[in-house]
Each structure stands twice: as C-alpha cells, then as structure tokens.
N, CA, C and O of each residue as an XYZ file, in Angstrom:
428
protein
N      66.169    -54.232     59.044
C      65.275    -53.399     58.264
C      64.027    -53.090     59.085
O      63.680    -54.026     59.805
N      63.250    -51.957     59.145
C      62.630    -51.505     59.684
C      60.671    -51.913     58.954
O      60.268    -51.796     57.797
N      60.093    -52.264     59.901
C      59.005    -52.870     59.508
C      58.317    -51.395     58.784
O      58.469    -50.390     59.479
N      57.610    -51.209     57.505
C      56.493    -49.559     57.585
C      55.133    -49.921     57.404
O      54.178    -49.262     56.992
N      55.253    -51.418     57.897
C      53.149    -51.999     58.115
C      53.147    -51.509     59.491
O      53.981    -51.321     60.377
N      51.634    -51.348     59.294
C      50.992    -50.607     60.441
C      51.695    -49.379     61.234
O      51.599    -49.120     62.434
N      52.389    -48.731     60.286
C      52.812    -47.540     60.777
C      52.449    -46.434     60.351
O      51.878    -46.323     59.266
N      52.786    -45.170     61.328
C      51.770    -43.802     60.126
C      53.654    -43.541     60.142
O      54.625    -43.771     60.862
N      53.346    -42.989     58.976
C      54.817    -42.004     58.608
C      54.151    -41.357     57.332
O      53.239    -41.830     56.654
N      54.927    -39.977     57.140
C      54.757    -39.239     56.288
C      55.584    -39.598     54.438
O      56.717    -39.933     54.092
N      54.330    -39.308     53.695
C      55.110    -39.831     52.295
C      56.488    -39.677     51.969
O      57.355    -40.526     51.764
N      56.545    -37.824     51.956
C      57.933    -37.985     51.595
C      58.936    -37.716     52.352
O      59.850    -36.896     52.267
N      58.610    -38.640     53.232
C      59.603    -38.411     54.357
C      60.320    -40.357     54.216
O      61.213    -40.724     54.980
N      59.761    -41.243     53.227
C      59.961    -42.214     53.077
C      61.385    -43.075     52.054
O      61.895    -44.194     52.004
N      61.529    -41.917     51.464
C      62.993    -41.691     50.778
C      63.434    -40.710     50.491
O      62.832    -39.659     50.269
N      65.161    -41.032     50.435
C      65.514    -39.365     50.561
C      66.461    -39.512     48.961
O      66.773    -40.511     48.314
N      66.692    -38.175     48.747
C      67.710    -37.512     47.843
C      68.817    -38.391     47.437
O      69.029    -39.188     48.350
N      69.718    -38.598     46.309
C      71.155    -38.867     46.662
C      71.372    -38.405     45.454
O      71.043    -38.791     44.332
N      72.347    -36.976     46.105
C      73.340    -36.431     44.349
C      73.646    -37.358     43.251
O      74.446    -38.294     43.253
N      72.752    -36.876     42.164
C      73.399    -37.553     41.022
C      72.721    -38.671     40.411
O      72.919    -39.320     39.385
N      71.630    -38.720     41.589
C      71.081    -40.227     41.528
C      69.600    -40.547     41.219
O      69.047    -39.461     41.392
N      68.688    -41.413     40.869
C      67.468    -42.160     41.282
C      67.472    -43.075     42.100
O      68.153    -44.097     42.021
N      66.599    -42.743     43.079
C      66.572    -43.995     44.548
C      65.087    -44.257     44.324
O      64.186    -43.449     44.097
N      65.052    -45.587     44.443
C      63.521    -46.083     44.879
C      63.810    -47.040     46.061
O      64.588    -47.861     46.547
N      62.417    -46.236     46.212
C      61.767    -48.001     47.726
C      60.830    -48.660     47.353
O      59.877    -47.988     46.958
N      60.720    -49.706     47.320
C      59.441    -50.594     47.156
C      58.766    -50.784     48.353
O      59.349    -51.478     49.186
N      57.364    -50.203     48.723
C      56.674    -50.127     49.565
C      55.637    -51.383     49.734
O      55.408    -52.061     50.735
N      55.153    -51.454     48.568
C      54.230    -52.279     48.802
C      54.466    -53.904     47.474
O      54.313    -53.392     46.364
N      54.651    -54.925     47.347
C      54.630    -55.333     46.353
C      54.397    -56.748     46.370
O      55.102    -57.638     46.844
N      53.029    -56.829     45.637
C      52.087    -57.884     45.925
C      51.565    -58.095     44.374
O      51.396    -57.168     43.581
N      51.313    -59.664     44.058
C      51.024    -60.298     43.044
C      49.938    -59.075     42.209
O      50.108    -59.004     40.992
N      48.775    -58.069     42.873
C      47.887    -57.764     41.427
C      48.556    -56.618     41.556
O      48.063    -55.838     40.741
N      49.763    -55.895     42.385
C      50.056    -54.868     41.985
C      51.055    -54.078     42.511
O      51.203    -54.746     43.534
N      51.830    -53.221     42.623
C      52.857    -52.674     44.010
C      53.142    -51.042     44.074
O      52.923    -50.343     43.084
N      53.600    -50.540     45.200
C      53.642    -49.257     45.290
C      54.930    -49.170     45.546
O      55.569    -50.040     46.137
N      55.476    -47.904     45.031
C      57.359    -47.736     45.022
C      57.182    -45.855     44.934
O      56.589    -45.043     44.224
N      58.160    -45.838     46.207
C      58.546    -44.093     46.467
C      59.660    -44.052     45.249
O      60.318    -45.042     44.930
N      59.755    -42.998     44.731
C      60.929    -42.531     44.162
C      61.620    -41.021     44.921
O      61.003    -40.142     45.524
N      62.810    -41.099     44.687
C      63.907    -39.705     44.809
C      64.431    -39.702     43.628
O      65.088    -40.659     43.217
N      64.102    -38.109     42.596
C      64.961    -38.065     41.571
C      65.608    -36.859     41.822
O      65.107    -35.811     42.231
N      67.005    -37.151     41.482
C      67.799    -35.590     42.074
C      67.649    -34.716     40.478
O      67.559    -35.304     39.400
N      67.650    -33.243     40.644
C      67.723    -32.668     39.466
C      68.686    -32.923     38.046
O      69.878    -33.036     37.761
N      67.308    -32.936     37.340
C      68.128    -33.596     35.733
C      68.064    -35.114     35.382
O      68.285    -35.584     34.266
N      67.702    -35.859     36.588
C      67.935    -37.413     36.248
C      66.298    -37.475     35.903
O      65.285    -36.804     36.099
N      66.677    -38.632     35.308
C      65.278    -38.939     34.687
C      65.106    -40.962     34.035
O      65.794    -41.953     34.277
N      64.223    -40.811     33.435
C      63.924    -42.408     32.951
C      63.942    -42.268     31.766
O      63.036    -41.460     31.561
N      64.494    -42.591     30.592
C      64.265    -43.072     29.290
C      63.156    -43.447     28.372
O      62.391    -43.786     29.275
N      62.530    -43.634     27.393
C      61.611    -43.800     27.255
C      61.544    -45.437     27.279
O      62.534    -46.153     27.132
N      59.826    -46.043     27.549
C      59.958    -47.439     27.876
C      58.247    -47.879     28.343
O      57.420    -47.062     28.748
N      58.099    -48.783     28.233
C      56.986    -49.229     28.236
C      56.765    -50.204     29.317
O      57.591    -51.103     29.475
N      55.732    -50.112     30.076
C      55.166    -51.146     30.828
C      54.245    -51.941     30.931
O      53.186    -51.326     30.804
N      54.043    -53.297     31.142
C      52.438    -53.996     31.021
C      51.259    -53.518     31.393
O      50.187    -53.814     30.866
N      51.420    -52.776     32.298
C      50.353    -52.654     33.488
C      50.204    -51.349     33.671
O      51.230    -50.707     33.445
N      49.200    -50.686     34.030
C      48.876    -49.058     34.002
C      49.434    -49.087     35.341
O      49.641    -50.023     36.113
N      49.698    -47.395     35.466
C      50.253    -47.463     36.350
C      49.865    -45.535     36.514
O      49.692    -44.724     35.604
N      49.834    -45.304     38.114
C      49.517    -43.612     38.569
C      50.965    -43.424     39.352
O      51.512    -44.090     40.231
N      51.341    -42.212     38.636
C      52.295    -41.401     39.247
C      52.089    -40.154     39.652
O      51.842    -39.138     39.002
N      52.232    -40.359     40.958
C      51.877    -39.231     41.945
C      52.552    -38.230     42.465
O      52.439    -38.399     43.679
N      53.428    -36.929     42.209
C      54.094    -36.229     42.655
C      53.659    -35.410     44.364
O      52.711    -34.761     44.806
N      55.028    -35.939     44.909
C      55.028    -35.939     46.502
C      55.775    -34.982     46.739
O      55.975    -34.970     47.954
N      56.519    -33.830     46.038
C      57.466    -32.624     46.131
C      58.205    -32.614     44.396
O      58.603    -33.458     43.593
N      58.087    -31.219     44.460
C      59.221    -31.011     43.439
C      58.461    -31.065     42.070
O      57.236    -31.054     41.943
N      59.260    -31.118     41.206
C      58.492    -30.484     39.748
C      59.020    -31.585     38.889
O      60.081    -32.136     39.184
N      58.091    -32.047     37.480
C      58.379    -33.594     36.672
C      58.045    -33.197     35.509
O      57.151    -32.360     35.385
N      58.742    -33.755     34.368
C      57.989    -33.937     33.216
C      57.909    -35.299     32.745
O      58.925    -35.993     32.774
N      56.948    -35.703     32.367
C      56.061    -36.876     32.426
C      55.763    -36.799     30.700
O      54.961    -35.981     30.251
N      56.443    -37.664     29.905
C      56.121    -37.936     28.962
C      55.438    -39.211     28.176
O      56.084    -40.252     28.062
N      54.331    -39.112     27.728
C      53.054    -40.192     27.464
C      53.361    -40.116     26.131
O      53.861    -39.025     25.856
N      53.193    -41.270     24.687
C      52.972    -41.254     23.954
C      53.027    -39.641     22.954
O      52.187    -38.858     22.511
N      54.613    -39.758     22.949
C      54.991    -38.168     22.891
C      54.015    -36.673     23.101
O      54.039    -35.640     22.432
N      53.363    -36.960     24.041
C      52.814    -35.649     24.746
C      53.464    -35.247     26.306
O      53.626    -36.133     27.144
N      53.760    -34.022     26.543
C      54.605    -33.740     27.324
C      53.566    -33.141     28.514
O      52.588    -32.431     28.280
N      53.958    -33.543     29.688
C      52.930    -33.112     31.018
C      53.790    -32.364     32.261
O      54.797    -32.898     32.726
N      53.413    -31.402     32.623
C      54.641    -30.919     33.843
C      53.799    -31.209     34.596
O      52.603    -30.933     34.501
N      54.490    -31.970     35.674
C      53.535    -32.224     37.136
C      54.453    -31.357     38.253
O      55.622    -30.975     38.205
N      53.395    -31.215     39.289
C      54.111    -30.550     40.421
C      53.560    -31.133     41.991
O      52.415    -31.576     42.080
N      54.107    -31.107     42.716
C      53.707    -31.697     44.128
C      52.113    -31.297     44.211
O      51.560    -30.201     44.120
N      51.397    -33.136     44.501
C      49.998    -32.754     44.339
C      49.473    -33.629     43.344
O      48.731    -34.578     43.598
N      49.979    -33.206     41.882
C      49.664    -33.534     40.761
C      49.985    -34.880     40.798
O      50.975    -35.385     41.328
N      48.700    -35.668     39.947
C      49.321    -37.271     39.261
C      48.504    -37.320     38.156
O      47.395    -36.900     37.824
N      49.670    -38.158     37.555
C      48.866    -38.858     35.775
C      48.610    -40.593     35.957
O      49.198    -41.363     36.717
N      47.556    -40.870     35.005
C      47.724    -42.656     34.804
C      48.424    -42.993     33.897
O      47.909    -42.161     33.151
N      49.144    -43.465     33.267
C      49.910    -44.126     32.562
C      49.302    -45.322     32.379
O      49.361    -46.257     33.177
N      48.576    -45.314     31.098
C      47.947    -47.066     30.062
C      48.973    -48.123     30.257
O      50.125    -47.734     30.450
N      48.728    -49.429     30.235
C      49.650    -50.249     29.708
C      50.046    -50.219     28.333
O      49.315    -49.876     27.404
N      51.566    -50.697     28.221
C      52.271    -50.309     26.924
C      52.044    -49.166     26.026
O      52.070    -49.159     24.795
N      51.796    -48.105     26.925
C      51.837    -46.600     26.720
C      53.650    -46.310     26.625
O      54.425    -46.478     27.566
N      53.997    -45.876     25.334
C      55.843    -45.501     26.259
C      55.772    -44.382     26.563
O      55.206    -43.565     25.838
N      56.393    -44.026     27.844
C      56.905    -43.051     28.406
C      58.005    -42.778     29.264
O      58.494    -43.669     29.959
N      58.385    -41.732     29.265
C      59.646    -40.975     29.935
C      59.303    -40.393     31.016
O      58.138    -40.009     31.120
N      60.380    -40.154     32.248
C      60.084    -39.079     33.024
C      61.355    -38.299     33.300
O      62.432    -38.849     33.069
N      61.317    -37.010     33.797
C      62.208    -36.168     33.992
C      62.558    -34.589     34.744
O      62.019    -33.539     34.394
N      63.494    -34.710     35.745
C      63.442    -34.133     36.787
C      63.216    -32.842     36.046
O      63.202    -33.035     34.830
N      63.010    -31.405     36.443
C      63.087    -30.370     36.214
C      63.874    -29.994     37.459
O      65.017    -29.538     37.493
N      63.281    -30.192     38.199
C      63.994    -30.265     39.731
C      64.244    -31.075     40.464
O      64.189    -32.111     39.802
N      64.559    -31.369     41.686
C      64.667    -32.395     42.555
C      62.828    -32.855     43.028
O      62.185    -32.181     43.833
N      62.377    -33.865     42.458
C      61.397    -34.526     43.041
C      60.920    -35.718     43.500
O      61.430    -36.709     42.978
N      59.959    -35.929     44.454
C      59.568    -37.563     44.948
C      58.157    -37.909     44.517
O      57.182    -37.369     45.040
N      58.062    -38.806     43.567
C      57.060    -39.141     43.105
C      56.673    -40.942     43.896
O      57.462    -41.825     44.230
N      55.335    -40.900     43.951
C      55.079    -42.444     44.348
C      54.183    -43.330     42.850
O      53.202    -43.003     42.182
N      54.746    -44.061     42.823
C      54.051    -44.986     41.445
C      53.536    -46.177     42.374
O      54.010    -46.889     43.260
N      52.172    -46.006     41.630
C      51.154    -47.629     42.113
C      51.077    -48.033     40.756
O      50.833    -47.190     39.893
N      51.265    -49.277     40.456
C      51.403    -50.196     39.399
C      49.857    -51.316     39.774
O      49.703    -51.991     40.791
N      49.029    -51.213     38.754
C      48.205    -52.240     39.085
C      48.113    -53.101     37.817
O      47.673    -52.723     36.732
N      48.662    -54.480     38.162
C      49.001    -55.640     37.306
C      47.042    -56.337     37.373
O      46.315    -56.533     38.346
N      46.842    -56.489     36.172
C      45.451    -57.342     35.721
C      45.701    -57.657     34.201
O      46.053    -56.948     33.258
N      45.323    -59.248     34.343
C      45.217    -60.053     33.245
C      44.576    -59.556     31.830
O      44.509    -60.331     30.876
C-alpha cells in the first residue's frame, strides 16, 4: 500500500469510479475525527441515517443531492454542507460524483 503522508496529490485524483458502485478511501482516521474520499457512480446513493458526530461534505466533481432533516440541497463541485450530529440524512448521485467527508468526533 502506498504511503499519502507527506505527499501532494490531487483530491480527486484520490479515488476512482466503479460501475454500479460506492467506493470510499479512508484518508485520514484518528481518535477526534477522520477524513474519507468517496466515488459515487450515477444513481447510487446512501439511505437515510444518522451519525454521532457532525460532519462537512465537500463536493470534489460531479453533482449530489444531500438530504438534511427532510430538506433537499443540490451540491455541485466546489460546494459543501455541515451535517449536525444525529441530523438524518441521505445522499444521492444525480451524476457521477467525488465528495470528501471530514467527520469531527467531540464528546
């Protein structure tokens, strides 16, 4: 496996595509908090669901809908939302996109 400390590389050049699928990488993941690339191919998406810990999702290409406490958000490369703890929400491709989520865990 390839070390990505102390390296420059480009975001979304950090995971790729796979028909049909959701791919994540876990980039960073440390006790108060962790960072994870996503690849969502068009149409796939997440369910609705809740997490402890707030969390920013950052769109790195491609187009999202981002659903918060049934309010609906289209993001596009560029765009990010925060997500509260035990906020439920959904997400969902419109297109093929790579979003990065930082999760910050506090007591």
């Amino acid at each position: 496996m390839v070390s990505l400390m102390n390296e420059k590389l480009r975001m979304k050049d950090v995971i790729d595509y796979h028909t049909g699928a959701i791919v994540s990488k876990t980039l960073i993941d440390k006790e108060n908090g962790s960072v994870t690339a996503f690849a969502f191919d068009e149409g796939q998406g997440l369910s609705e669901h809740t997490a402890p810990y707030d969390a920013l999702v950052y769109i790195l290409e491609g187009e999202a809908e981002v659903t918060i406490a049934g309010k609906s958000h289209k993001l596009n490369e560029g765009d990010y939302i925060i997500m509260s703890a035990n906020m439920p929400h959904s997400l969902r491709a419109l297109n093929r996109f790579k979003m990065l989520l930082v999760m910050i865990k506090s007591s």
